[in-house]
N, C-alpha and C positions, 0 to 999 in steps of 0.2 A: 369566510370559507374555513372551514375544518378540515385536515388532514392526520389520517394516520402514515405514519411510516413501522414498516417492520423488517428485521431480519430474525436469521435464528438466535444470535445473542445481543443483549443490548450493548456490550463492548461496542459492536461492529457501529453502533448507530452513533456509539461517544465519539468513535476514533473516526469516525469518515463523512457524519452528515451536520457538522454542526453552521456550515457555511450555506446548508441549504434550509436548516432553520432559522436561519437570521432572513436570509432571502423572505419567507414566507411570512417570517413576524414584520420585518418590514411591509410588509400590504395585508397586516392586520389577520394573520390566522392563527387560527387553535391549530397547537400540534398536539398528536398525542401517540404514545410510542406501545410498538406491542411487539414485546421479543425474552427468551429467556432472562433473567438475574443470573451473571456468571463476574459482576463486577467485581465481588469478594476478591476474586482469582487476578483483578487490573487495579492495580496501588496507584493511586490518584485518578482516577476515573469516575463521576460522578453524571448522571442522567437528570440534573437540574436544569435544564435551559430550554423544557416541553413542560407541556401543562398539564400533560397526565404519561400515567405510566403502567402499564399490566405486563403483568408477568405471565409470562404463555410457553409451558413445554416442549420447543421446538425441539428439534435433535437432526443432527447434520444426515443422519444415516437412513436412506429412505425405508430402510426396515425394521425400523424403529416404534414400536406402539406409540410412544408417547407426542408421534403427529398425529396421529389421529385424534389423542385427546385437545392438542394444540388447534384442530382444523376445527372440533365441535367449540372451544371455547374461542375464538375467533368470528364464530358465524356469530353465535352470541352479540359480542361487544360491535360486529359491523351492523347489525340489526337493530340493536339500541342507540347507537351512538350517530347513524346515517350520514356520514363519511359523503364528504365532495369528491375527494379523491385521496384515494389509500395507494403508496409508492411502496413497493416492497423490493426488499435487498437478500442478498446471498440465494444459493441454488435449494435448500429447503424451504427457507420461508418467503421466497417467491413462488414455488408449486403449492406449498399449503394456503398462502395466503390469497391466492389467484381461484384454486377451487372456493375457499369461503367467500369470496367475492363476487361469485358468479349471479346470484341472483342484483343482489345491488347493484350491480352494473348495468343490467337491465332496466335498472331504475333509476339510471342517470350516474350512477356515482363512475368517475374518469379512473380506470388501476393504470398505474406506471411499475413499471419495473425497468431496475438501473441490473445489468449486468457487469460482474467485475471482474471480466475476462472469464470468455466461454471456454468450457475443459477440450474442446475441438476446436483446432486453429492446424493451421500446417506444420508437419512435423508433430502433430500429434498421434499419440496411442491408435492405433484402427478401431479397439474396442469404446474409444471414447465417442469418435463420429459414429459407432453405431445405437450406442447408449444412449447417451446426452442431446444428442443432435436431433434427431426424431421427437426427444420429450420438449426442448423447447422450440421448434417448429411448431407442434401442434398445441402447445400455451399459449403463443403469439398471440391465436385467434381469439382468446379473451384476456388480450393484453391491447390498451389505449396506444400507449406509447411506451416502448423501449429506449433504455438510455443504453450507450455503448459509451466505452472510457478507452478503449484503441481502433485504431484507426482499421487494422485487420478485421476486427468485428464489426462494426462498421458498416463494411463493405459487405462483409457478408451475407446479414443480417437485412441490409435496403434489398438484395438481389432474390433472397429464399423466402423470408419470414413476412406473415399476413399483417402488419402493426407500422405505426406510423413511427419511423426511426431515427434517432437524433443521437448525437455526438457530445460528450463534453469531456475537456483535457481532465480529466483524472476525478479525485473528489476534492482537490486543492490541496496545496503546502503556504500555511503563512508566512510570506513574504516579509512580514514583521518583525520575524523571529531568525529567518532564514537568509542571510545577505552576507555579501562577502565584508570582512575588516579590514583595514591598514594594518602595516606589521605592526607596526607600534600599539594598537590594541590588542593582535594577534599576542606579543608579547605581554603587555599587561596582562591578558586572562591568565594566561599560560606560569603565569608568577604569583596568581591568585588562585591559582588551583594547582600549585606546587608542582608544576611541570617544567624539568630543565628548556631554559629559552634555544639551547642547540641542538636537542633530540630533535629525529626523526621522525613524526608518528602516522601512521597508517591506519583507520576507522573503516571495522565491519558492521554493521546493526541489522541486525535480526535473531527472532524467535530460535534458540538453539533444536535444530531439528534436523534430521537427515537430508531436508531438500535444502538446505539453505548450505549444509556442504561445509562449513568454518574449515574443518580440515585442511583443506582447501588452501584457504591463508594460512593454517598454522606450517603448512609444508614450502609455501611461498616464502614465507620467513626466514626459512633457513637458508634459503638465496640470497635475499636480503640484507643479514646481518654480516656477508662474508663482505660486503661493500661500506654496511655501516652496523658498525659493531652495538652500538647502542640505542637503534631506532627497534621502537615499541609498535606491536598492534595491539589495537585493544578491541576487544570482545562485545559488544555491547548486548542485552538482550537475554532473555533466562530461558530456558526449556527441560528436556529431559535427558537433552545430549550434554549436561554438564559433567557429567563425572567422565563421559567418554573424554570429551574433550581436553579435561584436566588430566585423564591419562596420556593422552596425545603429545600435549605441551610436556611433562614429564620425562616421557618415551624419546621426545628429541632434544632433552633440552634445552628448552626455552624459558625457561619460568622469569628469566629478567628481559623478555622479550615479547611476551605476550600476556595481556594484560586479562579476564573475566572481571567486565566492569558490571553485568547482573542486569536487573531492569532501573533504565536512565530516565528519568524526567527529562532534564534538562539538554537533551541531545545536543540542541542549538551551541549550548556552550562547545560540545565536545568537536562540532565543525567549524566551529571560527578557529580552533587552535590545534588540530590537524593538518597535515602536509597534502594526503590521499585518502581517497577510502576506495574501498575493493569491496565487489561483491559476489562471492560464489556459488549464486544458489540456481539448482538444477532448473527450475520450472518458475516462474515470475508473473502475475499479472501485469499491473503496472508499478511496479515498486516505487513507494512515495521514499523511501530510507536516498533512493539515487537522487529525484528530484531534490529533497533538500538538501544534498552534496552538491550540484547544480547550481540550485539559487544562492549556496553561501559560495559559490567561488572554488570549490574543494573540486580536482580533478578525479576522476572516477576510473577506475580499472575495471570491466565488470564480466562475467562468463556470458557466451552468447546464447538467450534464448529471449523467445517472443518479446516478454515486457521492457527486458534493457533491450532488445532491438528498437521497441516501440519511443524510448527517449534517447539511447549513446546514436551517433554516425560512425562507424569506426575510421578512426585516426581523426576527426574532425571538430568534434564536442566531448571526446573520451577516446577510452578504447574497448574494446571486445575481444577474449579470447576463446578459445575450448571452454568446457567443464571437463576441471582437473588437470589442466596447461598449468600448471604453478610456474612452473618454468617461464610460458610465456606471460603472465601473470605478473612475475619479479619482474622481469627486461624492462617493461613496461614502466613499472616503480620505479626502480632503479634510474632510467631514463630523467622520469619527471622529477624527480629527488637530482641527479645529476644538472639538468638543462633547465635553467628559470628563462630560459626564451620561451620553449614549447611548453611549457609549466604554466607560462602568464597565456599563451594562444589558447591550449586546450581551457584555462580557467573564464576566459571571457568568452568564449564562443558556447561555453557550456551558460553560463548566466543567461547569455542572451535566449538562449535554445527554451529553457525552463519556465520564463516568465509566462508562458500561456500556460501553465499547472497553476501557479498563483491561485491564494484564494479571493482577488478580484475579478480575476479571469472568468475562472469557474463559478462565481455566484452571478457574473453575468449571463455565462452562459445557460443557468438552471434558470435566471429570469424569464430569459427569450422563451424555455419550452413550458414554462408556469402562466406566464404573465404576455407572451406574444410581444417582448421589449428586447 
């Protein structure tokens, strides 16, 4: 069987489908990937583990010319290449790739398309349900099957849309990588990576961007430190909001308080030897930065919207406050840093919660809607 998969950038396909190409090399298929080159711009990301690879002008923006040249150079390569089934990802190169699909399909070839959280969910925009909602109802109908990664889409998706529709816990977090430590390695790393064994530390990870909010924790800090004078957040993640936020940290003084640790490989390390992580971001699909706080044990503080609604229970596996509660954000910290009874409850109730994000989870669950196992 030959499979292409596409989104608008190949980033999307490093960072989110490599547990569905092992799936598919296991029962012996060609993958082959058709999405911009924007790797340049992702520092250890490489599209080695497909057996081909084209470079196609997507562009996030539907008013964008350079779909149109992505849709003609698309018909191309599905016309030569005659595709079992072509899986497309992200809201452009799922419409582009669905119109050049249209004849193939007709000729046997299966299109899938994974949604990663619809821009219409409850408590959404009105102008988004009138937008987005309309264009993928009437995609559905030359769409095989729909994948949904929360539960709210889901739902919604089996009730409206013309396509046969299935579920799977996220795109996976390895479990490998991802697990809770003993103190006693907690502190070994923490001593190998030159971090006082008594500090405090608190972990945000995300893209610096206005949705993701970091301000957010830099203003929670200052609640923070009036309980523990020398406990660190640290910053993880690069964007354009950096100089803002370097003004921010300055502006309250925190500079021995809050850490810009840039773009991390090695996250895994930075939550086995973390106390918390917090996360303030306005709008969420399903954010994988929480699950693997989850699977390593690291209790989670998060602002309430869809995708942390979709993984925290509040007070149960985490907790959930406003966007831009700092206030109730600290309490929260402050508490878990204070109380290692409700520290160990909230850490184990959250492990257990996560384990169906795993990527054994989810590669079984892509088995079932590939392979009918």
């Amino acid at each position: 069987m030959k499979v292409l998969l596409t989104a608008t950038v190949q980033s999307h396909i490093c960072q989110f489908h490599k547990p569905l190409v092992e799936v598919l090399h296991k029962h012996g298929c060609e993958v082959h990937v058709a999405a911009k080159n924007n790797l340049a711009e992702k520092n250890g990301l490489a599209l080695d583990f497909v057996e081909k690879v084209y470079d196609i002008p997507f562009a996030r923006s539907p008013k964008n010319p350079d779909n149109l040249k992505a849709y003609r150079q698309l018909k191309k390569i599905i016309e030569k290449e005659q595709y079992d089934v072509i899986h497309c990802n992200t809201p452009m190169g799922g419409i582009v790739t669905r119109l050049a699909a249209k004849k193939s399909r007709k000729h046997g070839t299966k299109v899938y398309y994974t949604a990663h959280g619809f821009h219409f969910y409850k408590g959404a925009p009105k102008k988004n349900w009138i937008v987005f909602y309309p264009i993928e109802r009437l995609f559905s109908r030359i769409t095989d099957k729909l994948i949904t990664i929360t539960a709210e889409d889901y739902r919604l998706a089996q009730q409206k849309f013309h396509c046969q529709v299935e579920r799977i816990h996220g795109v996976g977090v390895d479990e490998k990588r991802y697990f809770p430590v003993s103190e006693e390695e907690k502190q070994e790393l923490r001593t190998s990576m030159g971090v006082d064994k008594e500090q405090k530390l608190i972990l945000c990870i995300g893209e610096l961007l206005p949705n993701k909010n970091q301000t957010m924790a830099i203003k929670m800090m200052q609640e923070v430190i009036k309980k523990f004078p020398t406990a660190q957040l640290l910053l993880a993640g690069n964007g354009p909001e950096k100089e803002q936020l370097e003004n921010k940290i300055k502006e309250y003084g925190m500079q021995s308080n809050v850490k810009l640790l840039g773009y991390v490989t090695n996250l895994q390390d930075y939550q086995h030897i973390v106390d918390v992580a917090v996360s303030c971001s306005k709008r969420e699909g399903l954010p994988l930065n929480i699950v693997e706080a989850m699977l390593s044990g690291t209790p989670v503080v998060a602002t309430m919207n869809r995708g942390h609604r979709e993984l925290i229970k509040d007070k149960q596996n985490g907790y959930l406050v406003d966007v831009d509660d700092f206030r109730g954000m600290s309490d929260y910290v402050i508490d878990l840093l204070n109380n290692k009874e409700e520290y160990n409850r909230i850490k184990h109730r959250a492990k257990k919660s996560a384990i169906k994000y795993s990527f054994e989870n989810v590669k079984s669950e892509l088995e079932g809607i590939y392979f009918g196992k």
